[in-house]
C-alpha positions as YAML, in Angstrom:
chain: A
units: angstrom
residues:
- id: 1
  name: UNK
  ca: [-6.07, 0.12, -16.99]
- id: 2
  name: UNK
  ca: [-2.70, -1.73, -17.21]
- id: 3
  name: UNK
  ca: [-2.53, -4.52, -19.75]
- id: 4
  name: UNK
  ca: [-1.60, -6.72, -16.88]
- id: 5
  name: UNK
  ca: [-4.94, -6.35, -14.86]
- id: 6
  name: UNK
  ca: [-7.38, -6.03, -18.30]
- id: 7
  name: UNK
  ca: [-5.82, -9.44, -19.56]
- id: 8
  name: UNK
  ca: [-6.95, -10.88, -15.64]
- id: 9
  name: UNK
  ca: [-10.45, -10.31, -16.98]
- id: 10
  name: UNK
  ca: [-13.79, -9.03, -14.91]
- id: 11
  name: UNK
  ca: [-13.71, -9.73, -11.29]
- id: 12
  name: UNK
  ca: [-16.70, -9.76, -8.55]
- id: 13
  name: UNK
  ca: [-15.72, -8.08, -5.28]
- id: 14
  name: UNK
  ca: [-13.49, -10.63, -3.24]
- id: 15
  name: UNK
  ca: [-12.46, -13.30, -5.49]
- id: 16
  name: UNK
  ca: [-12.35, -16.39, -3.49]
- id: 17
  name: UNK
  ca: [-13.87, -14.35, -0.11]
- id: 18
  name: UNK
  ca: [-17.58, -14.35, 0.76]
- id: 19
  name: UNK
  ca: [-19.71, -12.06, 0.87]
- id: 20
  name: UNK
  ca: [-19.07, -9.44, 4.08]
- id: 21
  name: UNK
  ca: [-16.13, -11.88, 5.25]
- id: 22
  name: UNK
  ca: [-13.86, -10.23, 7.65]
- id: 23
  name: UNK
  ca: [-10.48, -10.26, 6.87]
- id: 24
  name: UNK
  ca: [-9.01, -10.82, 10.28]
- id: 25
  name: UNK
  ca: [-10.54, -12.92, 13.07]
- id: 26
  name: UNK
  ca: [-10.67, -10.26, 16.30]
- id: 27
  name: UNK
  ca: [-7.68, -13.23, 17.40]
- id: 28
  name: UNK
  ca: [-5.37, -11.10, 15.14]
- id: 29
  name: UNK
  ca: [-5.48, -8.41, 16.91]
- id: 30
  name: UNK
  ca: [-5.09, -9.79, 20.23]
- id: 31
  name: UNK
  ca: [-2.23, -11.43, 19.00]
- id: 32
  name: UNK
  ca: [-0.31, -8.19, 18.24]
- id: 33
  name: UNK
  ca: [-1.37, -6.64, 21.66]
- id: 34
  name: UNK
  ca: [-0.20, -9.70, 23.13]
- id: 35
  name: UNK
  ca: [3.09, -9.35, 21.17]
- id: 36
  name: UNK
  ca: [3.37, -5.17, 22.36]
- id: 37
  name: UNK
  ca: [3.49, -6.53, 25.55]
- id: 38
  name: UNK
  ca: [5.92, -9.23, 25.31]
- id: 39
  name: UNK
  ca: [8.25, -9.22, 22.30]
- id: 40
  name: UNK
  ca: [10.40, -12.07, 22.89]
- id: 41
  name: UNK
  ca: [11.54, -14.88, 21.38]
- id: 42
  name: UNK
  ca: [9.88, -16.97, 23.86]
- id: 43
  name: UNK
  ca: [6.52, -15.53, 23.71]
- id: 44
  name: UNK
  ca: [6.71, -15.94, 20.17]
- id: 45
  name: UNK
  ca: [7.27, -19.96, 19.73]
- id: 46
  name: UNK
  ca: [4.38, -20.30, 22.30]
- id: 47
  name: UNK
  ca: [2.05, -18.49, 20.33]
- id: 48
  name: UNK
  ca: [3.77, -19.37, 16.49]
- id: 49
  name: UNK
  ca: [0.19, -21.26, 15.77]
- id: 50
  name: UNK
  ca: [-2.05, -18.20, 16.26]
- id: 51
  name: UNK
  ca: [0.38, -16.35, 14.07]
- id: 52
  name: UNK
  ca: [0.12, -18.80, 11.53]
- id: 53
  name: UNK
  ca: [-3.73, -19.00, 11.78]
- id: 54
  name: UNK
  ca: [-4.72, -15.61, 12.48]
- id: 55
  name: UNK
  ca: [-2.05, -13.24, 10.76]
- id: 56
  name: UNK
  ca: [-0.37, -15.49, 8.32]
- id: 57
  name: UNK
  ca: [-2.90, -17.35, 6.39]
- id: 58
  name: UNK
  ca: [-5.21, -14.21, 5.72]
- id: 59
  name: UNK
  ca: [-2.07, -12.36, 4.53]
- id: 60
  name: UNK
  ca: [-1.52, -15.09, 2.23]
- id: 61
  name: UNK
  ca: [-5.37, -15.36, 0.96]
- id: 62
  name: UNK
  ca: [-5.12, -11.75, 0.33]
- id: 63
  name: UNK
  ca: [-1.55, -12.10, -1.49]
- id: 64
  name: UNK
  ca: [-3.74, -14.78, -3.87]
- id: 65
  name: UNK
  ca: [-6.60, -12.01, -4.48]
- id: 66
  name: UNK
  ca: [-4.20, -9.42, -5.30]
- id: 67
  name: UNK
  ca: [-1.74, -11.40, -7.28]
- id: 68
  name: UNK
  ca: [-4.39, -12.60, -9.58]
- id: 69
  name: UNK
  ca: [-5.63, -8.96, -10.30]
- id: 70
  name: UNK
  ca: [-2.07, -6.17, -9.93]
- id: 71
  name: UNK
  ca: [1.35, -8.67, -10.15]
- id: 72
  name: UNK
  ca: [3.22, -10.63, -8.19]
- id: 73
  name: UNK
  ca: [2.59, -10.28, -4.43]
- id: 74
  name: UNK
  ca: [4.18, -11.53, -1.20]
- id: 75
  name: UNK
  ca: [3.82, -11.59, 2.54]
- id: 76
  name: UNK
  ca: [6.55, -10.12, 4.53]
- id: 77
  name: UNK
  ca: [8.32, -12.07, 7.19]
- id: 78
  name: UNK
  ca: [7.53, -11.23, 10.37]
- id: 79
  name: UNK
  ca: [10.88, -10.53, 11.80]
- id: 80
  name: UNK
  ca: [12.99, -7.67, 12.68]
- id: 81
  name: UNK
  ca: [16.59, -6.69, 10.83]
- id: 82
  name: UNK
  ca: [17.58, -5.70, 14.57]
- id: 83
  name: UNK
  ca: [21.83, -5.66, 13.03]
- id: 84
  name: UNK
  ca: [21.94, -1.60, 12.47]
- id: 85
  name: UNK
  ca: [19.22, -1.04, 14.94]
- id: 86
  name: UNK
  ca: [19.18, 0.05, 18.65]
- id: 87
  name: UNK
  ca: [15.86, -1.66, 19.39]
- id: 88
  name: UNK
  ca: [16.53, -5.26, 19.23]
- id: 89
  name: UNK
  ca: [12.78, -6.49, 20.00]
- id: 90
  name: UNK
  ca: [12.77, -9.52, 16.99]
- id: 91
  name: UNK
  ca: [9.71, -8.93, 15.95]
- id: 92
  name: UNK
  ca: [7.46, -6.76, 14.02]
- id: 93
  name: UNK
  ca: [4.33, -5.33, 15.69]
- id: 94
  name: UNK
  ca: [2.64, -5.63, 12.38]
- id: 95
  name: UNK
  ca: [2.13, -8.43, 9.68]
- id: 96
  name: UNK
  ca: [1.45, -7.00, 5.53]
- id: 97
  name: UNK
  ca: [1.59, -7.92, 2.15]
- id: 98
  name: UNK
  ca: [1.99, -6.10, -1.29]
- id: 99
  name: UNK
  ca: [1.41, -7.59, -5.01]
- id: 100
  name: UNK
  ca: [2.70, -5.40, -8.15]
- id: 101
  name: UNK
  ca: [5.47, -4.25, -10.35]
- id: 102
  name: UNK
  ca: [5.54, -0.54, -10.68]
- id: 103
  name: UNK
  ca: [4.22, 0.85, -7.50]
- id: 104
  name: UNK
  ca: [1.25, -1.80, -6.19]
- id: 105
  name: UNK
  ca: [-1.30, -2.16, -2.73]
- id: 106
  name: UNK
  ca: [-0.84, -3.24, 0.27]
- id: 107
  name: UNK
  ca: [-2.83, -4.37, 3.20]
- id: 108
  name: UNK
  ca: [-0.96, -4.49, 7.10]
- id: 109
  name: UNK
  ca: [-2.88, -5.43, 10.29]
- id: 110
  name: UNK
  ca: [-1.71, -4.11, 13.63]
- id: 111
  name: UNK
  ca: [-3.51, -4.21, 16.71]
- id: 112
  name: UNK
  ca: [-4.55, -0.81, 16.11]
- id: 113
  name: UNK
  ca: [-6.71, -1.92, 13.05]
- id: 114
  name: UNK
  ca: [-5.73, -2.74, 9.39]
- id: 115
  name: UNK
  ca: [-4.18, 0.36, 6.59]
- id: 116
  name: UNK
  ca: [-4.41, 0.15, 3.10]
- id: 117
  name: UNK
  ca: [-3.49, 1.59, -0.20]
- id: 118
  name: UNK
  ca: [-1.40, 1.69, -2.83]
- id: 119
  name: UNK
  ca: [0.66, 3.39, -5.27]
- id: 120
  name: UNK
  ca: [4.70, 4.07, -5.54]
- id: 121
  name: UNK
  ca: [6.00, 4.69, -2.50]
- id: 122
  name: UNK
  ca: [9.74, 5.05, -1.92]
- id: 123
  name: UNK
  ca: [10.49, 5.75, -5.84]
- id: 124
  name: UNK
  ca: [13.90, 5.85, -7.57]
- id: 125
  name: UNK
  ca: [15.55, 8.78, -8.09]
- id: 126
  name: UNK
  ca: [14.98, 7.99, -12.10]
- id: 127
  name: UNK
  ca: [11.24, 7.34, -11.28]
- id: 128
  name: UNK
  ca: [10.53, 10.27, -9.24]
- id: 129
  name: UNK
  ca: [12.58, 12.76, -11.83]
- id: 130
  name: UNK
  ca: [10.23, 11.03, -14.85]
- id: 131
  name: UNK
  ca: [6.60, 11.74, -12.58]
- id: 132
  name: UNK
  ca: [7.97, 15.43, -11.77]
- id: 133
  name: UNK
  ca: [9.14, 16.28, -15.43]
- id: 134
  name: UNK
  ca: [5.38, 15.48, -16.56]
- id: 135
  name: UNK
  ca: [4.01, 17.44, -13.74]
- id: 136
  name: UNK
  ca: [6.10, 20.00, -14.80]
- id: 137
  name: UNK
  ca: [5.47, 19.87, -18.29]
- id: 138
  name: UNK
  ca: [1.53, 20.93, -17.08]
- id: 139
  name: UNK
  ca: [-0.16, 19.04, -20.30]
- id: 140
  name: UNK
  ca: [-2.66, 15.93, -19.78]
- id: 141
  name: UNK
  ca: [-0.08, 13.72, -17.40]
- id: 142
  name: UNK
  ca: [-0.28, 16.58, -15.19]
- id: 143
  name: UNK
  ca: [-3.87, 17.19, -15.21]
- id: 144
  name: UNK
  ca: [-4.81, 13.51, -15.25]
- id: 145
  name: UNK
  ca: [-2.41, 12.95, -11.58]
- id: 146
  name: UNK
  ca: [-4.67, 16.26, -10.33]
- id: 147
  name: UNK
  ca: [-7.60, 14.79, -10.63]
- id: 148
  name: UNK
  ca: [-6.35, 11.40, -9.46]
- id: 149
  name: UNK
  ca: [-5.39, 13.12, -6.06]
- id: 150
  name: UNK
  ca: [-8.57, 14.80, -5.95]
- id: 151
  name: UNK
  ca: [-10.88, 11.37, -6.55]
- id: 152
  name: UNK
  ca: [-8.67, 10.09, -3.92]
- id: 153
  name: UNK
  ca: [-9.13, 12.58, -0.89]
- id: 154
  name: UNK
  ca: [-12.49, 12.95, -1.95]
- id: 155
  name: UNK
  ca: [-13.13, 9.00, -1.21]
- id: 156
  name: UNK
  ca: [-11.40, 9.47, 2.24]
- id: 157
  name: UNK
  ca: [-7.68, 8.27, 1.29]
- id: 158
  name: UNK
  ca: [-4.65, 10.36, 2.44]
- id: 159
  name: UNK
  ca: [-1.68, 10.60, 0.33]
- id: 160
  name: UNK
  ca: [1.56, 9.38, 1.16]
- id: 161
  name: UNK
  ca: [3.80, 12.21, 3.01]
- id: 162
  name: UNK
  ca: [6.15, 13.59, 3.97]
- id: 163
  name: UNK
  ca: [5.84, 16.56, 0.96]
- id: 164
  name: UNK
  ca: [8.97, 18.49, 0.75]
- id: 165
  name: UNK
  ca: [8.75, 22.02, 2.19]
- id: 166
  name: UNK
  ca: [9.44, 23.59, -1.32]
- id: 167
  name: UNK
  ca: [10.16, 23.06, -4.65]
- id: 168
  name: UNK
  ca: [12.40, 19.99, -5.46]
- id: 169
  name: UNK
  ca: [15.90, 20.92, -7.04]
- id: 170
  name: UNK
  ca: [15.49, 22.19, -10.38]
- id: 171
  name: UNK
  ca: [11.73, 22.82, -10.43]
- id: 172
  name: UNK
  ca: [9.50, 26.21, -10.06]
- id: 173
  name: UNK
  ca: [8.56, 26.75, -6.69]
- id: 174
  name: UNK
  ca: [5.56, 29.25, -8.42]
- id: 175
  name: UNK
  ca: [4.89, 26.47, -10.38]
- id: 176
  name: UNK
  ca: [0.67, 25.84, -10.73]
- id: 177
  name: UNK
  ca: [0.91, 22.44, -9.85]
- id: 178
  name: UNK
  ca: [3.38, 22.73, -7.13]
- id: 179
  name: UNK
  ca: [1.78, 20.60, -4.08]
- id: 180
  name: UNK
  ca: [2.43, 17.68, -7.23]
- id: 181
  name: UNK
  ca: [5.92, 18.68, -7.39]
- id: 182
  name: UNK
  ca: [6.62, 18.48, -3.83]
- id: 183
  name: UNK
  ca: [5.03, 14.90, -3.39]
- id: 184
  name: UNK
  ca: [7.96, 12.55, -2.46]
- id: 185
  name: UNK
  ca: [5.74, 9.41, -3.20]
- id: 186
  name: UNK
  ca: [2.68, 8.82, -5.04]
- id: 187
  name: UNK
  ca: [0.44, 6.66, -2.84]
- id: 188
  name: UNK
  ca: [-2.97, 6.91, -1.33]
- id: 189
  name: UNK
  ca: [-3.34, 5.44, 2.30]
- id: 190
  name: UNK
  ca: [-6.46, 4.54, 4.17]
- id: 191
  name: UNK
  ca: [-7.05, 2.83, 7.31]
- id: 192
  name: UNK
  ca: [-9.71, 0.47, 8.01]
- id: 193
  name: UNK
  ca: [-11.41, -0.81, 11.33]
- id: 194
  name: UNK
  ca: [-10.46, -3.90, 12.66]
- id: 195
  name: UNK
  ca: [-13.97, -5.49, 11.52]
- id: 196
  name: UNK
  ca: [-13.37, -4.09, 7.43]
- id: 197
  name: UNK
  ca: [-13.97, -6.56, 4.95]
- id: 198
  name: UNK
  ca: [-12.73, -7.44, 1.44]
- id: 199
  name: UNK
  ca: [-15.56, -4.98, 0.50]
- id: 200
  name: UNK
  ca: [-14.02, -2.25, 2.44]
- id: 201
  name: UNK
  ca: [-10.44, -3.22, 1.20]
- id: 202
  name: UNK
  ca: [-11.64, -3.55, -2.58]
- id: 203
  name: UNK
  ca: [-13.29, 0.04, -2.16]
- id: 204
  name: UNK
  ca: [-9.89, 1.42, -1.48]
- id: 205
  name: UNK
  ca: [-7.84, -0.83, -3.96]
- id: 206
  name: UNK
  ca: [-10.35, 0.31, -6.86]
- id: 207
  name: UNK
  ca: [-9.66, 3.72, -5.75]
- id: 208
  name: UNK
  ca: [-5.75, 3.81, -6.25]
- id: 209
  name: UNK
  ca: [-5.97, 1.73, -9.68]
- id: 210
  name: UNK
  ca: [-5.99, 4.79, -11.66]
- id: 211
  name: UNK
  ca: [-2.67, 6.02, -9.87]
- id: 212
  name: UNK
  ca: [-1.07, 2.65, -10.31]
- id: 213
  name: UNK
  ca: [-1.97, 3.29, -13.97]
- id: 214
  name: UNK
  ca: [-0.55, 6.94, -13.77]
- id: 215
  name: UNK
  ca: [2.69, 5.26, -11.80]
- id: 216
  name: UNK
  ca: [3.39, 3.23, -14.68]
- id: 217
  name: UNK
  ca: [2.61, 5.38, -17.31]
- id: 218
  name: UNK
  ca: [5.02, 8.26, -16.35]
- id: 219
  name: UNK
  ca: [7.29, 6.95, -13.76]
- id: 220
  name: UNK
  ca: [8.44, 4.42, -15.59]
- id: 221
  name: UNK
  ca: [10.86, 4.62, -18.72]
- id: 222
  name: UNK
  ca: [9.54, 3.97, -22.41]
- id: 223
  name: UNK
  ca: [9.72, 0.44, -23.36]
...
């Protein structure tokens, strides 16, 4: 465990949420199958309160849970960078947060359900060269991340794709550990029905700690 979450101190499942308490009213999802169907600026200031009361404030009781316990978190805004891209619809079709310093979880709500996890996912070149050298090096790093991905499939989670189709640059392709080597992030995912709870979303939190741990451990440079 990080010296950041033991100095947080013992927790009880939800901190501040009670027991069984969904995290999104069935009103959130409407709202983003409302939103599928008309993206527009319009639509949106006519419906801005259900946002704010159905999307926005859980995001924000969650970013509270999950600050206290893994870093720093925040809510993403809810619009679209539409300046590089073709589709110019202004807003997202899905509402998340994240809370952490090396790697982290996340929670996002769509009207499809809710996906969780956690992990590093996009690393730096610098980060993802450090986690492959102690793959490669095949001692306890490399053994302790094997058995991390196993716990983690083994409780349902998927890990973060795409893998690369071979060895990366520099690295055995014959190598024992290879499907490690070829990760390109090193994050579990779930997804969750649109009734889960903060039971359901510790379950999967709890199960990517020891990753986070492994994240900053061997990702990151020695202080």
């Amino acid at each position: 465990m990080t010296a950041d979450r033991a100095a947080a101190g013992p927790r009880s499942p939800g901190d501040g949420f009670a027991p069984g308490e969904r995290l999104f009213e069935p009103e959130a999802f409407a709202f983003y199958a409302a939103l599928e169907a008309d993206n527009s600026r319009d639509w949106w200031q006519a419906h801005r309160a259900d946002y704010e009361r159905f999307v926005r404030m859980p995001l924000e009781r969650l970013a509270t849970v999950a600050e206290a316990r893994y870093g720093r978190a925040k809510v993403f805004r809810p619009n679209r960078d539409v300046r590089f891209s073709a589709d110019k619809s202004p807003y997202k079709l899905n509402g998340a947060m994240t809370a952490g310093r090396v790697g982290g979880v996340y929670v996002s709500i769509s009207v499809e359900g809710l996906h969780a996890g956690g992990g590093l996912y996009e690393p730096s070149r610098d980060q993802l060269q450090r986690a492959r050298e102690a793959i490669a090096a095949d001692g306890p790093a490399a053994a302790a991340l094997d058995e991390i991905v196993h716990s983690l499939e083994e409780s349902g989670l998927e890990l973060a794709g795409p893998f690369l189709k071979t060895a990366p640059r520099g690295f055995d392709r014959d190598h024992p550990r290879i499907r490690l080597l070829r990760l390109t992030h090193f994050a579990g995912l779930a997804t969750l029905p649109p009734g889960a709870t903060m039971a359901d979303l510790d379950r999967v939190w709890l199960a990517v700690e020891p990753l986070l741990d492994w994240v900053a451990a061997h990702a990151e440079p020695a202080v």
